[in-house]
MIKEMI-573723 format. One line per field, with one value per residue (C-alpha): residue number from 1; x, y, z. Coordinates in Angstrom, 2 decimals, always signed. Layout:
num <- c(NUM:...)
c1 <- c(X:...)
c2 <- c(Y:...)
c3 <- c(Z:...)
This chain:
num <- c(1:2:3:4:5:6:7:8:9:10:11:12:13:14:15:16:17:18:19:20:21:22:23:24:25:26:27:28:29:30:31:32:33:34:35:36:37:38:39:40:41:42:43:44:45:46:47:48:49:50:51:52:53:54:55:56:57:58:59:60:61:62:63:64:65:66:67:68:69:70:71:72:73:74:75:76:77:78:79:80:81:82:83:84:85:86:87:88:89:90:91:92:93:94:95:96:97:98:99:100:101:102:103:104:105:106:107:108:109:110:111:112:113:114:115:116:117:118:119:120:121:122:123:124:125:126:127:128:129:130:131:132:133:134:135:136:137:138:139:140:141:142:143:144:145:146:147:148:149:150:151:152:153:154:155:156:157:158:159:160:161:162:163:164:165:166:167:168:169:170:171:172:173:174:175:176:177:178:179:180:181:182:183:184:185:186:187:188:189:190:191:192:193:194:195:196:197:198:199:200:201:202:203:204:205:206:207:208:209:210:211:212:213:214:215:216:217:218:219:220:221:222:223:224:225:226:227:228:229:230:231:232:233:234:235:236:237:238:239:240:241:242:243:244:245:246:247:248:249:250:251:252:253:254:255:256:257:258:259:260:261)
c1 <- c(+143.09:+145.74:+143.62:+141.61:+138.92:+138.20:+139.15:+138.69:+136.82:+134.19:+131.43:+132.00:+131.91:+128.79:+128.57:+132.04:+131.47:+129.38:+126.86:+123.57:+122.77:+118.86:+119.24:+122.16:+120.10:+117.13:+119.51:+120.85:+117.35:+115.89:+118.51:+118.08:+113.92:+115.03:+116.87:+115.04:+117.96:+116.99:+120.17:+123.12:+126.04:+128.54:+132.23:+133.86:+130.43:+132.29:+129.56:+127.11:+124.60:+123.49:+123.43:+120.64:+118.98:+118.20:+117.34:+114.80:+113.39:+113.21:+116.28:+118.67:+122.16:+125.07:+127.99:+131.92:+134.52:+138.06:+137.93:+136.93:+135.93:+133.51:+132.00:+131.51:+129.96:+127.21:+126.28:+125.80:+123.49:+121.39:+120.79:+119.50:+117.51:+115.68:+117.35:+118.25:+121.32:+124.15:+127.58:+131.06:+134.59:+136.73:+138.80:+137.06:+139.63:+138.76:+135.25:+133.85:+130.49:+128.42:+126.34:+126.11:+124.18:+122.16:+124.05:+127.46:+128.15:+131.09:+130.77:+132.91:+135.35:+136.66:+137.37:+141.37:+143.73:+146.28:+145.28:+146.18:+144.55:+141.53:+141.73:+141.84:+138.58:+136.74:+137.91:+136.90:+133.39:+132.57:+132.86:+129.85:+127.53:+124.75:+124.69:+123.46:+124.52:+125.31:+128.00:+127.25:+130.19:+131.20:+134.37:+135.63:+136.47:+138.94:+137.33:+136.15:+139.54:+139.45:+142.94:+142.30:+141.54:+144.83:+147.24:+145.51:+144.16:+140.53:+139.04:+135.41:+133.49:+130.68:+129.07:+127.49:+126.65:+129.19:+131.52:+132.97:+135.25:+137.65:+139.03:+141.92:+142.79:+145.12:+145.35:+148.26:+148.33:+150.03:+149.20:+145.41:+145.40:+144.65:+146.63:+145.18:+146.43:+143.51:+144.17:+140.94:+140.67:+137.89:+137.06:+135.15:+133.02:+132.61:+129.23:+129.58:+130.70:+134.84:+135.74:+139.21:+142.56:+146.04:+146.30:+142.96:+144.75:+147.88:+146.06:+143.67:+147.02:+148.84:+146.83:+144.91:+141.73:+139.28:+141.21:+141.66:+144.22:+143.93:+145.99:+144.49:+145.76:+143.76:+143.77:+141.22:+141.40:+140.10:+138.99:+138.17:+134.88:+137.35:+139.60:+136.43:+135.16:+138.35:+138.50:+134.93:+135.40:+138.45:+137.07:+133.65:+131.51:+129.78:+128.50:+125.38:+124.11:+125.90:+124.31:+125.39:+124.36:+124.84:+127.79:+128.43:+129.95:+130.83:+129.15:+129.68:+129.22:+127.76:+128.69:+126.43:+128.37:+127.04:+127.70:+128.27:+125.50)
c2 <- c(+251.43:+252.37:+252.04:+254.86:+253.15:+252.51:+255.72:+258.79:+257.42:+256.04:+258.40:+257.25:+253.26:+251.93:+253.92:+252.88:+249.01:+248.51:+246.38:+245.28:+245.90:+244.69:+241.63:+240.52:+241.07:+239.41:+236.50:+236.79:+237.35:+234.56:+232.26:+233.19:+232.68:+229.21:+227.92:+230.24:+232.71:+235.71:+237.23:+237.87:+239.22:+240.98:+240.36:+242.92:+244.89:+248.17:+251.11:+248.73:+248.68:+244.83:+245.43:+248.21:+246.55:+243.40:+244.81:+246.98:+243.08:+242.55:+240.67:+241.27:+242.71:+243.46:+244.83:+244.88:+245.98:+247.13:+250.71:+253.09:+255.40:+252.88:+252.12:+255.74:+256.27:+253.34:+254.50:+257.75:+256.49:+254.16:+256.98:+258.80:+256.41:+255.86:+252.05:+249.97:+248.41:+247.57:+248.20:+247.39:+248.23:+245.05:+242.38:+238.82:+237.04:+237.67:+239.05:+237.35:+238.25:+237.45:+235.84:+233.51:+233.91:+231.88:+233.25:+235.20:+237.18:+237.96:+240.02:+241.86:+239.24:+240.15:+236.05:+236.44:+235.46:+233.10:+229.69:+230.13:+233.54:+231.43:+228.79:+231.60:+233.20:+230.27:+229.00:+232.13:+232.54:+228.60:+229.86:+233.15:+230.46:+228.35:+224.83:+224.73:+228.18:+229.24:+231.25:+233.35:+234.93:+235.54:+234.88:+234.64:+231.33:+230.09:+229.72:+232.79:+234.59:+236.60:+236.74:+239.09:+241.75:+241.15:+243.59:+246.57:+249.37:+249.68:+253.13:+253.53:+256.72:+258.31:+261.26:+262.74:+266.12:+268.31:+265.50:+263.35:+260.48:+258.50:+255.09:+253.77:+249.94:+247.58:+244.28:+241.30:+238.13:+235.65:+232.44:+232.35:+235.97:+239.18:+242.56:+245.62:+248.67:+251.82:+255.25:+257.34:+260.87:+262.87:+266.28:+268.47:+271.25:+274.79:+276.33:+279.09:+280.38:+281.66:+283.57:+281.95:+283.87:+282.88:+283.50:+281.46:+278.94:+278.93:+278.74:+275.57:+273.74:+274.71:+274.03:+271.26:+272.64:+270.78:+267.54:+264.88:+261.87:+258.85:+255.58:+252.03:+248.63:+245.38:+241.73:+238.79:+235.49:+233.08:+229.80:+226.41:+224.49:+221.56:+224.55:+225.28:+222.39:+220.87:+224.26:+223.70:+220.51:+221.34:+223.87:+221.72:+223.23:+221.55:+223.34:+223.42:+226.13:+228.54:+230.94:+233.70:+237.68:+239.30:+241.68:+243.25:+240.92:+238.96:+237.10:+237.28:+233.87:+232.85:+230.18:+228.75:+227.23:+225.31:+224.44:+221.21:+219.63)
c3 <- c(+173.63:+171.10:+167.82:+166.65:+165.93:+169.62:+170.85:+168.43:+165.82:+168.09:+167.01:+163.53:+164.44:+163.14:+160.15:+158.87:+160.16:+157.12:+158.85:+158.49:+161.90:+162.15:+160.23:+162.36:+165.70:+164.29:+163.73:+166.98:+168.75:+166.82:+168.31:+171.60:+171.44:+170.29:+173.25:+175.95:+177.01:+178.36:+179.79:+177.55:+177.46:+174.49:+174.69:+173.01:+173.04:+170.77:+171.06:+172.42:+169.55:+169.95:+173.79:+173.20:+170.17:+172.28:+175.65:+173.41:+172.35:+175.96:+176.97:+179.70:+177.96:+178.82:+177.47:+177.66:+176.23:+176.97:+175.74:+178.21:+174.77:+173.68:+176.99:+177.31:+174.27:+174.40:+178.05:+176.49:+173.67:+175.72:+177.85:+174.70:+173.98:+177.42:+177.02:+180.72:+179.09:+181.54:+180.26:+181.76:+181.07:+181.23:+179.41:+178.04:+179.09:+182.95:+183.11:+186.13:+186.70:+190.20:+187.61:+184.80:+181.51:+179.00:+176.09:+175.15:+171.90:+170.08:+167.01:+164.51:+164.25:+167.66:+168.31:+168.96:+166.37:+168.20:+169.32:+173.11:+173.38:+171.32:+174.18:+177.08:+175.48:+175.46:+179.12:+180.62:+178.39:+179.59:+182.71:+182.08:+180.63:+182.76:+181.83:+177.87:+177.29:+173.76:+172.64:+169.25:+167.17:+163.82:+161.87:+158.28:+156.48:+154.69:+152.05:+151.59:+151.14:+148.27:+146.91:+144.37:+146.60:+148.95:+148.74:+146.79:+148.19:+148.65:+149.12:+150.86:+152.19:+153.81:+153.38:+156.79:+155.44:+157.78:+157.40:+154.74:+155.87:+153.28:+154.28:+152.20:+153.13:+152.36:+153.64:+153.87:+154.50:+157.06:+157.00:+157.90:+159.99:+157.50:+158.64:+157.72:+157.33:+157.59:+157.04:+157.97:+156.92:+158.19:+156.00:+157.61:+155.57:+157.48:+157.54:+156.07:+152.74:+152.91:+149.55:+149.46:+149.73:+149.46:+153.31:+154.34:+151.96:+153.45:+157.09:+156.24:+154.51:+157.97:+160.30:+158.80:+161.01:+158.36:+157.85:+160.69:+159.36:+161.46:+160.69:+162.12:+162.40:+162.92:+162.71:+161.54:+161.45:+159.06:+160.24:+158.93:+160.22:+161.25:+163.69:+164.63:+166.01:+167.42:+169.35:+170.27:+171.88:+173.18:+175.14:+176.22:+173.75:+170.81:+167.78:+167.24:+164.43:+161.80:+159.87:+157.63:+156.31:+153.39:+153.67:+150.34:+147.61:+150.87:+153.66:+157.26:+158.92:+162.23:+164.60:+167.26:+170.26:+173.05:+176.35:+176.91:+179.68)
């Protein structure tokens, strides 16, 4: 993977992601109790966090994802955490599993942005589900663009104690798919005390040994409930549920998708 944020900011994923990570698997659990699924799997799993928060709730999870970083890194923490979570590296668009499952998931907006790659995703995930499997993702809506916020540069950061990272975005729109632009900057505080001198000055600036810069590009794309469901039915699903979080001044919404029987 060429972004960053999949490769050397993956230790620093699901802080900066901003999300409400329990309440969105206790929405996603709660929908899978519903309709009875008990194996599941997560296209585009990132660092595996729903993967290991379900299997902990008893279900059977796996994960994929395309970056061999991320995969690494949520093998590594369900090891930590004594969790039997089963992760893969691979591409959505041709997983194909000895096996199929009662439910998919695709989360962080990581739906594609262009209608045929849209159509390819939900051939191949048809093809993962049993008969009345779901499929449960998120996206942004239309009508939830905040123009306002367009275009200016928004700054966010976390403080980690050793570490304080600073992300400075700016977004732009093209017709209904958001580019954004990310620069991540990583600061990281020494130890120990240094009484500063023009030469330890001169090193730091030179060498940069406390200051990581990363710059990130991604894409989201806002849908209307009529795209939606014509995509849906194009694809022999039929939507059955949506739901949505808090996420800030924002809300992230939920789709439930269905197999058709």
């Amino acid at each position: 993977m060429r972004r960053p944020l999949y490769s050397q900011l993956v230790p620093y994923y699901e802080i900066v992601e901003g999300r409400d990570w329990q309440s969105e698997v206790g929405l996603i659990a709660s929908v899978l109790r519903d309709h009875r699924s008990k194996s599941v799997v997560d296209l585009g799993c990132g660092t595996g966090y729903q993967v290991r928060a379900l299997t902990k709730l008893g279900f059977s999870a796996t994960g994929i994802d395309i970056s061999k970083q991320n995969i690494r890194f949520a093998r590594e923490k369900a090891d930590a955490e004594n969790v039997d979570a089963r992760y893969v590296v691979g591409s959505y668009y041709d997983f194909h599993p000895d096996r199929n499952y009662d439910a998919a998931l695709c989360l962080n907006w990581s739906i594609p942005v262009k209608n045929d790659e849209i159509r390819r995703f939900l051939r191949n995930t048809y093809s993962l589900l049993r008969r009345g499997g779901l499929l449960i993702f998120d996206f942004e809506r239309i009508s939830q663009i905040v123009w306002k916020d367009v275009g200016k540069a928004i700054t966010e950061s976390w403080d980690l104690g050793r570490q304080l990272i600073v992300r400075v975005s700016c977004g732009q729109m093209t017709s209904n798919v958001l580019l954004s632009r990310d620069v991540y900057i990583i600061y990281t505080r020494n130890s120990k005390p240094i009484i500063p001198d023009e030469s330890s000055r001169y090193n730091a600036a030179s060498r940069r040994k406390h200051v990581q810069v990363f710059f990130d590009t991604s894409c989201v794309r806002f849908f209307s409930m009529p795209e939606i469901r014509d995509f849906a039915r194009r694809s022999r699903f039929r939507v059955i549920a949506g739901s949505a979080l808090p996420r800030g001044k924002y809300k992230r919404s939920y789709m439930v998708l269905q197999k058709s029987v």
